[in-house]
Backbone as a chain_set.jsonl record, in Angstrom:
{"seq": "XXXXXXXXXXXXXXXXXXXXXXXXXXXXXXXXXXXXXXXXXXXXXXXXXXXXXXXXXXXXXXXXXXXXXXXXXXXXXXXXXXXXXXXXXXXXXXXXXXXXXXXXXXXXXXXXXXXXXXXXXXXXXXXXXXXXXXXXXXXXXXXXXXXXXXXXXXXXXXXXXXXXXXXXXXXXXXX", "coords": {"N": [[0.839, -1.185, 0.0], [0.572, 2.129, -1.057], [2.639, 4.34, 0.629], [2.649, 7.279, 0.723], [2.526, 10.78, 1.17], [1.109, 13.913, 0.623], [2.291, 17.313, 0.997], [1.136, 21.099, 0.557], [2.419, 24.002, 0.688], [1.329, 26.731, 1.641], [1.882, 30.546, 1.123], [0.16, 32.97, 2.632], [-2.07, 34.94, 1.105], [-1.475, 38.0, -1.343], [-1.524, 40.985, 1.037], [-2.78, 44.391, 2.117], [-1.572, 47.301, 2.871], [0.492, 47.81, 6.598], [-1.547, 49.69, 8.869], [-1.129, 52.492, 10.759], [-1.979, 51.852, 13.902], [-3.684, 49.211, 13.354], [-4.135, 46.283, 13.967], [-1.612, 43.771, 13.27], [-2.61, 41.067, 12.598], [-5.262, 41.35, 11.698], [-4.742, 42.296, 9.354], [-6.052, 42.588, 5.674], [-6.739, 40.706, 2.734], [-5.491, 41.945, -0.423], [-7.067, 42.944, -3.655], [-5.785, 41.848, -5.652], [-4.657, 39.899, -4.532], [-7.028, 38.586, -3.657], [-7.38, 37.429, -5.608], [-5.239, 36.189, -6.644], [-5.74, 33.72, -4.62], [-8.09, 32.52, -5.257], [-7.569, 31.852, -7.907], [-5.343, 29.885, -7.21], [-6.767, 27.986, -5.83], [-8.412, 27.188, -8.385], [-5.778, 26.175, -9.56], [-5.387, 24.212, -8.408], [-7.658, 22.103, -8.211], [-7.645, 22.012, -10.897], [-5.328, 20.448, -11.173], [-6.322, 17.869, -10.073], [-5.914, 17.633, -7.484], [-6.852, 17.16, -4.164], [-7.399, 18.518, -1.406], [-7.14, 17.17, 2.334], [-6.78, 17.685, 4.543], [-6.267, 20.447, 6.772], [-3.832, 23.127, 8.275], [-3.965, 26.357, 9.611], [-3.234, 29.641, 9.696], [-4.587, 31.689, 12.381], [-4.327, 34.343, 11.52], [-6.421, 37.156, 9.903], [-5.973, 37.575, 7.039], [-4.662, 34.944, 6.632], [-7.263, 33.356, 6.906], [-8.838, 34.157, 4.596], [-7.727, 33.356, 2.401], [-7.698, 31.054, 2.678], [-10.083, 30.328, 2.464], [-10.758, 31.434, 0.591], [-10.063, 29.468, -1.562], [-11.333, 27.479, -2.023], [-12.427, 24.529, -0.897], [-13.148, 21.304, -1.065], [-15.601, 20.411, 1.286], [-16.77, 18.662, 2.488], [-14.957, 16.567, 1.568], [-12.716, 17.786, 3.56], [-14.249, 17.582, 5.992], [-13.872, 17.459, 9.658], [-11.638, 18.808, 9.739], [-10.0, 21.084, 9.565], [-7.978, 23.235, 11.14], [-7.781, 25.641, 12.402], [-5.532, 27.892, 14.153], [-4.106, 29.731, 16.696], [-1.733, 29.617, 17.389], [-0.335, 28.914, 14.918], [0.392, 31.992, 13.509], [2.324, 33.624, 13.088], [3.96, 31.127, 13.314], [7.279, 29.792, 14.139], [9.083, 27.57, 11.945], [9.747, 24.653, 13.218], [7.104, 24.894, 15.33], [5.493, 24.781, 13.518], [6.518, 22.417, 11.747], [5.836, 20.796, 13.637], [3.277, 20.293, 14.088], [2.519, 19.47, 11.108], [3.636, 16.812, 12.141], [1.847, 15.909, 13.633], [-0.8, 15.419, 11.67], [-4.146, 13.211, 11.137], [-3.165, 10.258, 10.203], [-4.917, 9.288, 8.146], [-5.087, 11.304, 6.354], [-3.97, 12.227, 3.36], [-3.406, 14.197, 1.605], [-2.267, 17.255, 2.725], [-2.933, 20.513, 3.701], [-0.604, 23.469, 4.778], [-1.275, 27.093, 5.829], [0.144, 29.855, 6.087], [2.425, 32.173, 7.428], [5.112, 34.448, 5.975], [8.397, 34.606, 7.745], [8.262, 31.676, 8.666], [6.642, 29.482, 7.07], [7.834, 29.785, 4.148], [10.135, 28.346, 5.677], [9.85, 26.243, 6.279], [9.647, 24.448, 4.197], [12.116, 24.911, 2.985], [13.799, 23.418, 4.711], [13.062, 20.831, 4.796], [12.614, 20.161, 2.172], [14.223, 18.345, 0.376], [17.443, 18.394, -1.452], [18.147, 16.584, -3.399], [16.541, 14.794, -3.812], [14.572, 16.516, -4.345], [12.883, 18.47, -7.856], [15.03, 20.067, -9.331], [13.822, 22.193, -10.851], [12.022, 23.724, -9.196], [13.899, 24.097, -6.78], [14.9, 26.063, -7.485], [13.396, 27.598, -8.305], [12.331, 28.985, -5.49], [14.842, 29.59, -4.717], [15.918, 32.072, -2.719], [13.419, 33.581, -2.601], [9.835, 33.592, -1.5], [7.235, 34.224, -2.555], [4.211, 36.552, -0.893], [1.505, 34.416, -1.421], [2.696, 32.252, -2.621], [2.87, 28.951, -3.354], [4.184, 25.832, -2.595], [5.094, 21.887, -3.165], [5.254, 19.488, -1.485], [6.326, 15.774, -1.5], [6.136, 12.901, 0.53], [7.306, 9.836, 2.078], [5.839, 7.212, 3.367], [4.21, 8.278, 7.459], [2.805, 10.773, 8.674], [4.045, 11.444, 11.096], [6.557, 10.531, 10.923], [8.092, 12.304, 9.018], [10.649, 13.787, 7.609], [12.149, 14.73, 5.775], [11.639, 15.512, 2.012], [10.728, 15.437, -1.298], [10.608, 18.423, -2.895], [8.074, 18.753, -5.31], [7.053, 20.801, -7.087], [6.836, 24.526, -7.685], [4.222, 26.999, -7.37], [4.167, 30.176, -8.751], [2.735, 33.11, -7.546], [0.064, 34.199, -9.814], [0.768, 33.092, -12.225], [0.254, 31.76, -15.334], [-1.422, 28.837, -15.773], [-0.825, 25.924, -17.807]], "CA": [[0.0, 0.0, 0.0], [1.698, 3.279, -1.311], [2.14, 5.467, 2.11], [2.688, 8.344, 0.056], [1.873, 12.166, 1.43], [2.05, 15.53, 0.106], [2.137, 18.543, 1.957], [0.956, 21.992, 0.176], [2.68, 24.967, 2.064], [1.449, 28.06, 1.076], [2.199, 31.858, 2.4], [-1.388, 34.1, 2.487], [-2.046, 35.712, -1.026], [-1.156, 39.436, -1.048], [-2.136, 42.047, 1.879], [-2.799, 45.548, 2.91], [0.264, 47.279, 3.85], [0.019, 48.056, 7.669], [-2.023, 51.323, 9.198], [-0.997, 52.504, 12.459], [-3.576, 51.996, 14.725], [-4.421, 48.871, 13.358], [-3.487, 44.882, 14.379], [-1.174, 42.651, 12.274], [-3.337, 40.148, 12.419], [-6.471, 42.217, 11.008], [-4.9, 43.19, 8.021], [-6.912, 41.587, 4.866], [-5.994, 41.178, 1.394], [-6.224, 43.149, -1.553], [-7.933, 43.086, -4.639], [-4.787, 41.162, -6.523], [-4.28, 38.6, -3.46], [-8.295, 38.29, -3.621], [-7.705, 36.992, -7.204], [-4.181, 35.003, -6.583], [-6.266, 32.867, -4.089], [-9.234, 31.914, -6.137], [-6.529, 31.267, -8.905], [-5.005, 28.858, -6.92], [-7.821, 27.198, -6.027], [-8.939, 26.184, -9.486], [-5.148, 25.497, -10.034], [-5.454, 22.506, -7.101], [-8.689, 21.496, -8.938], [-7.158, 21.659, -12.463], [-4.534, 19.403, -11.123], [-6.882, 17.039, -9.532], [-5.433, 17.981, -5.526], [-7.994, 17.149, -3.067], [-6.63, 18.338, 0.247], [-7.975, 16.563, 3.077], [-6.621, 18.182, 6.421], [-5.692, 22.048, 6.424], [-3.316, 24.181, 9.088], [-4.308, 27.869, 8.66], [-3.263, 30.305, 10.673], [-6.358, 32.494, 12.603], [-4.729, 35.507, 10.862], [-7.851, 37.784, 8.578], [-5.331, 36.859, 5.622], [-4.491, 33.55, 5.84], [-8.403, 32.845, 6.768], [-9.29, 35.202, 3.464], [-6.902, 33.0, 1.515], [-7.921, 29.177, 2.59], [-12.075, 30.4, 1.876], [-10.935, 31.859, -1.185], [-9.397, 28.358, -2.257], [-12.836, 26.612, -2.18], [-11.57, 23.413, -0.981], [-14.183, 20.656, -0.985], [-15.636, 20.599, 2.584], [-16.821, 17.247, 2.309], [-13.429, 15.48, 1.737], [-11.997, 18.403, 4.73], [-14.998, 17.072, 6.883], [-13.773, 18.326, 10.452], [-9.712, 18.301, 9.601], [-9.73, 22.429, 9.34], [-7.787, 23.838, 12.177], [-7.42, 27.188, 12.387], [-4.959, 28.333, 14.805], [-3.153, 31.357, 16.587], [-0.392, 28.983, 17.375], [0.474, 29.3, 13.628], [0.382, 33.228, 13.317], [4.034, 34.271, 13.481], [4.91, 30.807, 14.137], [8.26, 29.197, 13.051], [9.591, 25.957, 10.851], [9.293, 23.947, 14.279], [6.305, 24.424, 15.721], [4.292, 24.237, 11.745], [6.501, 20.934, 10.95], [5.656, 18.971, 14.845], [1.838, 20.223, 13.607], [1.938, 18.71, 10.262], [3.404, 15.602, 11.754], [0.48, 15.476, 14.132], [-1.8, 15.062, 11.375], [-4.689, 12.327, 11.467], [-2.602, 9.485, 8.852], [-5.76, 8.653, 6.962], [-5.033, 12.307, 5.339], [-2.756, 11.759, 2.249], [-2.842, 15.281, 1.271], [-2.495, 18.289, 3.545], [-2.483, 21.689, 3.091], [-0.383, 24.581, 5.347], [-1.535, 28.227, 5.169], [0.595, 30.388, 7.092], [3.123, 33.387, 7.086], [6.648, 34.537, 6.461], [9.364, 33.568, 7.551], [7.74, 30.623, 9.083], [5.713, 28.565, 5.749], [8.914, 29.283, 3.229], [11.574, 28.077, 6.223], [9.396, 25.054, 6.376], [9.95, 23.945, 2.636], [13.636, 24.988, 2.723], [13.833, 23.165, 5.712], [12.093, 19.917, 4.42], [13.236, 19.756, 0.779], [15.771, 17.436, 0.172], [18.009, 18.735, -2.559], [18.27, 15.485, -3.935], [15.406, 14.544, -4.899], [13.563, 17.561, -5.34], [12.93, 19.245, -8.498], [15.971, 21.471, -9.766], [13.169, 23.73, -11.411], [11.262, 23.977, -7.777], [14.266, 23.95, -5.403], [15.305, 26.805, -8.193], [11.776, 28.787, -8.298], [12.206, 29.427, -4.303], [16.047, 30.269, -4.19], [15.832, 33.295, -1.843], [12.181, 34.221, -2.352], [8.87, 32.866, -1.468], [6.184, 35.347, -2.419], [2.523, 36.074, -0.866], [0.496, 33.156, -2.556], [3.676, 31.133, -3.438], [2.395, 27.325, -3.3], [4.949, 24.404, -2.736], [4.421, 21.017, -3.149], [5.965, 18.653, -1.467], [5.993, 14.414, -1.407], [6.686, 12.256, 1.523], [7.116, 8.433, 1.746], [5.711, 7.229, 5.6], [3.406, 8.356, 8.241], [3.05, 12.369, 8.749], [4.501, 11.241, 11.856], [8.285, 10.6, 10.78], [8.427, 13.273, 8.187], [12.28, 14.554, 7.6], [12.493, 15.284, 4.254], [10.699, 14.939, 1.122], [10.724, 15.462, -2.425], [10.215, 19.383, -3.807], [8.094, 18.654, -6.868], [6.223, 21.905, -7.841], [6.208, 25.234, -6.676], [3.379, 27.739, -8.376], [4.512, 31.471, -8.254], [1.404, 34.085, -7.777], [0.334, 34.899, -11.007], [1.586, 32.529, -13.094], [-0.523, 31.245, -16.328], [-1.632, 27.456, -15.933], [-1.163, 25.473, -19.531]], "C": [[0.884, 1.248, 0.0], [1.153, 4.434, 0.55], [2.448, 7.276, 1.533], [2.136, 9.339, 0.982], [2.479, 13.146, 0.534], [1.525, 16.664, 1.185], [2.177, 19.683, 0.82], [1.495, 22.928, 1.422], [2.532, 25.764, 1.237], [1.583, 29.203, 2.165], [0.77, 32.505, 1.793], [-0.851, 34.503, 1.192], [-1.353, 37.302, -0.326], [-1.884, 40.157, 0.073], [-1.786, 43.217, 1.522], [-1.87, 45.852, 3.32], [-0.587, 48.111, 6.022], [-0.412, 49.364, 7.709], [-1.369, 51.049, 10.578], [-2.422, 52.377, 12.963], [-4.208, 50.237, 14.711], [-3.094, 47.298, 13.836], [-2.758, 44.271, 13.011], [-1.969, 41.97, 11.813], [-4.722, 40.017, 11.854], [-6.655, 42.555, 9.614], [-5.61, 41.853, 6.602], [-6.412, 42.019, 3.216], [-6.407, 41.482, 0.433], [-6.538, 42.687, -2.699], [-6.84, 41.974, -5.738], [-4.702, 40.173, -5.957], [-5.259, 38.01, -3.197], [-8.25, 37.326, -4.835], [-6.395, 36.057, -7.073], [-4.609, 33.741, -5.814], [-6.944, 32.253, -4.855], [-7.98, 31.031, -7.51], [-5.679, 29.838, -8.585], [-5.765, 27.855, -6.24], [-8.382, 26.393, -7.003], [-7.365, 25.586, -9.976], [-5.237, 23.939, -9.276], [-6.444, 21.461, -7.964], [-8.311, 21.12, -10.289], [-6.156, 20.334, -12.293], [-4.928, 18.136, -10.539], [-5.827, 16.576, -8.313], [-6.647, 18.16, -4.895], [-7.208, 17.44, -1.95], [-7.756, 17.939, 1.443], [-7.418, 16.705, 4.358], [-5.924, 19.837, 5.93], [-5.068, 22.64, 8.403], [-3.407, 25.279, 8.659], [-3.99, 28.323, 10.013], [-4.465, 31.738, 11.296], [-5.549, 34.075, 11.917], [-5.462, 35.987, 9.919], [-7.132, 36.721, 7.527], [-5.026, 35.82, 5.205], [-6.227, 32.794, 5.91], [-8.815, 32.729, 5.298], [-8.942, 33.716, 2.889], [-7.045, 31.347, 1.875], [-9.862, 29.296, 2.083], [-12.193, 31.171, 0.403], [-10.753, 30.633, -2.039], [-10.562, 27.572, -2.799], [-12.597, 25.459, -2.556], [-13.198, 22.526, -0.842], [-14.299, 20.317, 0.585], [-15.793, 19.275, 3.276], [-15.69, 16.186, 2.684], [-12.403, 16.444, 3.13], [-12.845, 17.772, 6.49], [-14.257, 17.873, 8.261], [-12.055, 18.357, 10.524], [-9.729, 19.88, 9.006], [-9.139, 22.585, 10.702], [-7.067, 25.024, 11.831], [-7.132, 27.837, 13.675], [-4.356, 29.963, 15.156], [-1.684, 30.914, 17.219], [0.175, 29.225, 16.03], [0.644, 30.57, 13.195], [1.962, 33.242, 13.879], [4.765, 33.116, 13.945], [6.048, 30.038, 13.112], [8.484, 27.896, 12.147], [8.88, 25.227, 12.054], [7.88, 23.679, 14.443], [4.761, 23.833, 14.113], [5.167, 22.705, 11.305], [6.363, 20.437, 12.229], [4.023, 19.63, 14.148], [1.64, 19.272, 12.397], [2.418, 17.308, 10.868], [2.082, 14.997, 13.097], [-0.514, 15.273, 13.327], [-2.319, 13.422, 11.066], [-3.463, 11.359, 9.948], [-3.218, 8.911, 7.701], [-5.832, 10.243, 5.953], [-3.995, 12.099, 4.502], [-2.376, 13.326, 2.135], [-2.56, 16.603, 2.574], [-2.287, 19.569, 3.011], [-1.538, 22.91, 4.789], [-0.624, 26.224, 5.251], [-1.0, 28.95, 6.214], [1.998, 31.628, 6.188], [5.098, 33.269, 6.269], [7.65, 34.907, 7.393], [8.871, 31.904, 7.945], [7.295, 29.3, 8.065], [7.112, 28.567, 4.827], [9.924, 28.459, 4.225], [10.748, 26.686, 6.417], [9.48, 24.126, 4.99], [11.174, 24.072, 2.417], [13.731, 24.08, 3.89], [13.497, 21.047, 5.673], [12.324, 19.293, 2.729], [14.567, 19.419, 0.527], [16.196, 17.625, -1.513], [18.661, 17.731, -3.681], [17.985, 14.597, -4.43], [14.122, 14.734, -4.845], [13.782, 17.485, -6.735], [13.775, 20.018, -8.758], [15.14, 22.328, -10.319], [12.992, 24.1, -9.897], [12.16, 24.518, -6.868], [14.917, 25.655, -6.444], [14.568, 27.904, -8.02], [12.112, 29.302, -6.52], [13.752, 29.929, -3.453], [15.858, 31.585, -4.058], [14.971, 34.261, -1.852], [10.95, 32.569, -2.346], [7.638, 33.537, -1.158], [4.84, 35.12, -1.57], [2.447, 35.313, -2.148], [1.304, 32.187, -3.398], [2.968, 29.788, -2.769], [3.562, 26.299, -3.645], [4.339, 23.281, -2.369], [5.271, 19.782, -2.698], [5.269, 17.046, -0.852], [6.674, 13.653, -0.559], [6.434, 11.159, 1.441], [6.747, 8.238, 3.761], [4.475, 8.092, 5.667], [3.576, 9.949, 8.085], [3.877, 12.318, 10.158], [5.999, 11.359, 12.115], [8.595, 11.571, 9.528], [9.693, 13.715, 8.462], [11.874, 15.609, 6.966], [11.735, 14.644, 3.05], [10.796, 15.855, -0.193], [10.337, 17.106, -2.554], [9.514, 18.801, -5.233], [7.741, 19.875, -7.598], [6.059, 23.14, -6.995], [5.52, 26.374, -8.173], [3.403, 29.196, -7.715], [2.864, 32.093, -8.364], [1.216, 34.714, -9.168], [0.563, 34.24, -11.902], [-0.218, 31.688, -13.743], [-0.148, 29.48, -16.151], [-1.587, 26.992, -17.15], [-1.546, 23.901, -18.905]], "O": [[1.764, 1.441, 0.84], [0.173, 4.881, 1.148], [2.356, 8.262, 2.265], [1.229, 8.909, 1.694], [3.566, 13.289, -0.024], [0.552, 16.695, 1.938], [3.092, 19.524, 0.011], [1.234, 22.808, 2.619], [3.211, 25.834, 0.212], [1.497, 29.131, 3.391], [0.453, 32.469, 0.604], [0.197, 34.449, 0.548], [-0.918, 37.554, 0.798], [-3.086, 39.89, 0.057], [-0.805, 43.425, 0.808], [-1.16, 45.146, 4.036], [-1.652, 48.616, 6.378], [0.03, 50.208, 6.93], [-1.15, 50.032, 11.236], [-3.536, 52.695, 12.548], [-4.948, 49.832, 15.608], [-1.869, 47.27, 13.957], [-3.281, 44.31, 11.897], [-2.223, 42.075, 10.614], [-5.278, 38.953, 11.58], [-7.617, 42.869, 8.913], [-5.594, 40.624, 6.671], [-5.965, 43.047, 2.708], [-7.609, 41.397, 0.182], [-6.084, 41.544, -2.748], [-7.433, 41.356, -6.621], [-4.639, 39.195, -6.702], [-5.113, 36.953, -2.583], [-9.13, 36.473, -4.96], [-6.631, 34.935, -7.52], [-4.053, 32.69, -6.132], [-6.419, 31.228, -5.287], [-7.804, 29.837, -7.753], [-5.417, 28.952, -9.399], [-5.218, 26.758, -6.121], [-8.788, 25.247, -6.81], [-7.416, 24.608, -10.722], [-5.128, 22.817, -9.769], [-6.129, 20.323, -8.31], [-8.619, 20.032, -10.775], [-6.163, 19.383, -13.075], [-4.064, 17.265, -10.435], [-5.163, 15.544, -8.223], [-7.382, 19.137, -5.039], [-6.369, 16.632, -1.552], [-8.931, 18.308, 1.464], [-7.598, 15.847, 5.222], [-5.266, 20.136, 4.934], [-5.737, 22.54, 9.431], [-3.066, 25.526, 7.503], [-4.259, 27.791, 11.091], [-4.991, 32.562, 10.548], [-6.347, 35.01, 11.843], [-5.343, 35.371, 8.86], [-7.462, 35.571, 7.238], [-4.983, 35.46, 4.029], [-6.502, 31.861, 5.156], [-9.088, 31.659, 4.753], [-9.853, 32.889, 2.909], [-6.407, 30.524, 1.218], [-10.578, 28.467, 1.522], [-13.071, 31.399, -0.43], [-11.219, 30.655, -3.178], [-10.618, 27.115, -3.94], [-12.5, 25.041, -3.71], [-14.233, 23.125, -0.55], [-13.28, 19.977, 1.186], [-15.204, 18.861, 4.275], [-15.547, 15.371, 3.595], [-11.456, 15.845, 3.64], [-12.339, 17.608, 7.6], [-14.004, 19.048, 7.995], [-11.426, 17.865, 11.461], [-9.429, 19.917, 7.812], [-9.81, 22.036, 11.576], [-6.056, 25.246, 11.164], [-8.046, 28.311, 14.351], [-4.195, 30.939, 14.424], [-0.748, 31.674, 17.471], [1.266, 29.795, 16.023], [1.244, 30.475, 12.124], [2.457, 32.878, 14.946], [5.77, 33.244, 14.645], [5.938, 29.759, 11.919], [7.432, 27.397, 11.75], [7.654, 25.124, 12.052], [7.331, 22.679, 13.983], [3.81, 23.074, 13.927], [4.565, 21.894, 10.602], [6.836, 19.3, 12.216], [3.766, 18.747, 13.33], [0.797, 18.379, 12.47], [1.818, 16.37, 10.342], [1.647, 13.858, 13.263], [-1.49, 14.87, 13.96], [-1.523, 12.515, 10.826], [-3.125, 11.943, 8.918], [-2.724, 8.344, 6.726], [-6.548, 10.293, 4.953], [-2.96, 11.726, 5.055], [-1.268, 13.732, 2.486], [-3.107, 16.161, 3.584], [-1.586, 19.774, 2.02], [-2.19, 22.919, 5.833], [0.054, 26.674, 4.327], [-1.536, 28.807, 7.313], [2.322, 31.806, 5.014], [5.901, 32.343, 6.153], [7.352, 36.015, 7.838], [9.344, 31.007, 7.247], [7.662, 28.169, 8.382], [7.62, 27.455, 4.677], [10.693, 27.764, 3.56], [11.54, 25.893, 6.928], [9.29, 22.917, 5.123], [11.586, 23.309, 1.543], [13.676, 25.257, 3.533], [13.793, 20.262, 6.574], [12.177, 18.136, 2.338], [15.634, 20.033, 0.489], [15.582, 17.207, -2.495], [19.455, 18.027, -4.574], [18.545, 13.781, -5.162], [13.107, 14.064, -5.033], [14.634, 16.694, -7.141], [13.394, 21.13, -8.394], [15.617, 23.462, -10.377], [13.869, 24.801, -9.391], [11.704, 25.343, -6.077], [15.48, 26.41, -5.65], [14.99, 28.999, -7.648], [12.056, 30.531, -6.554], [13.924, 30.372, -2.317], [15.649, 32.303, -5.036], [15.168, 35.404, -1.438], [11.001, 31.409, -2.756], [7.052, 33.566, -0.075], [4.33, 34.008, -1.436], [2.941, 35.402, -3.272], [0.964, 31.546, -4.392], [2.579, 29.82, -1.601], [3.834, 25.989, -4.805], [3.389, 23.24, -1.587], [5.922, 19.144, -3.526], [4.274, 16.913, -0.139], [7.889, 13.607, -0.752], [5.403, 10.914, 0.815], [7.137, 8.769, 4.801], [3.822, 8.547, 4.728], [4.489, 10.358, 7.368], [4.473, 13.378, 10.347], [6.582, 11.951, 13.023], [9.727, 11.357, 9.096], [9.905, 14.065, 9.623], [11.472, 16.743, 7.225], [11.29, 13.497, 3.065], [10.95, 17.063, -0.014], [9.198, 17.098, -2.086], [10.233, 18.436, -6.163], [8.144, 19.977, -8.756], [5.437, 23.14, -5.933], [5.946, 26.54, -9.316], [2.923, 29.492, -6.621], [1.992, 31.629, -9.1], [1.982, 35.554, -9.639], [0.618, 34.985, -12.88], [-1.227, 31.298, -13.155], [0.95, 28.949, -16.318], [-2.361, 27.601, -17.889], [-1.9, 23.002, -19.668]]}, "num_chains": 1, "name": "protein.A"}
């Protein structure tokens, strides 16, 4: 039986630059990062990606940006957690979360910030057998609404390291 996983780590689509006055965690995203979400939503769907457990962090933007995705709710059934442990948090505590997830999820998704969501894919991608386009696309950026894709052999439990196969910049034309 293939034990296969993948893990989706994305960073929130585009925001709002900060106001004084107002919370980090408030700010919501704009009219381009409204449209890089949805976009990557039908890319998941175009590629026939069901995700079936999600980490989101309770910030506005990464909420915005997992209800913009319009994941099937059905196959998420109650495997949404939406945290304020993941708001600002680092590699660590987002990779012992994903390997707490339930093991009958194959896919997962992460929705969370920077530095935290890219240092978890650099962190996790084994340069060896990733992708040279992928491990290429994320040398020393990892924009709002960047999407990596990575493949693990095993339990979410013993997760190291795992395959880079695909990462999808914001913006970018699907063929």
């Amino acid at each position: 039986m293939n034990q296969g996983r993948t893990l989706l780590v994305l960073r929130h689509a585009k925001t709002e630059d900060a106001r004084p006055g107002s919370k980090d965690s408030e700010r919501k995203l704009t009219p381009d990062g409204e449209r890089h979400a949805r976009e990557l939503g039908d890319y998941l769907r175009a590629q026939g990606i069901s995700v079936e457990a999600v980490l989101c962090s309770s910030a506005a933007r990464a909420r915005q940006t997992l209800e913009l995705l319009q994941l099937d709710d059905q196959l998420l059934q109650d495997r949404v957690e939406i945290a304020d442990r993941f708001y600002n948090a680092g590699a660590d505590t987002l990779i012992n979360a994903v390997r707490e997830l339930p093991d009958d999820s194959r896919v997962a998704l992460l929705v969370g910030h920077a530095p935290g969501a890219p240092s978890v894919v650099y962190e996790l991608a084994d340069p060896t057998t990733s992708s040279p386009e992928a491990m290429g696309a994320i040398e020393g950026r990892f924009p709002a609404a960047a999407l990596a894709q990575l493949e693990f052999d095993g339990d979410w439990s013993g997760i190291e390291a795992g395959a880079l196969v695909s990462v999808r910049m914001p913006g970018a034309t699907d063929s």
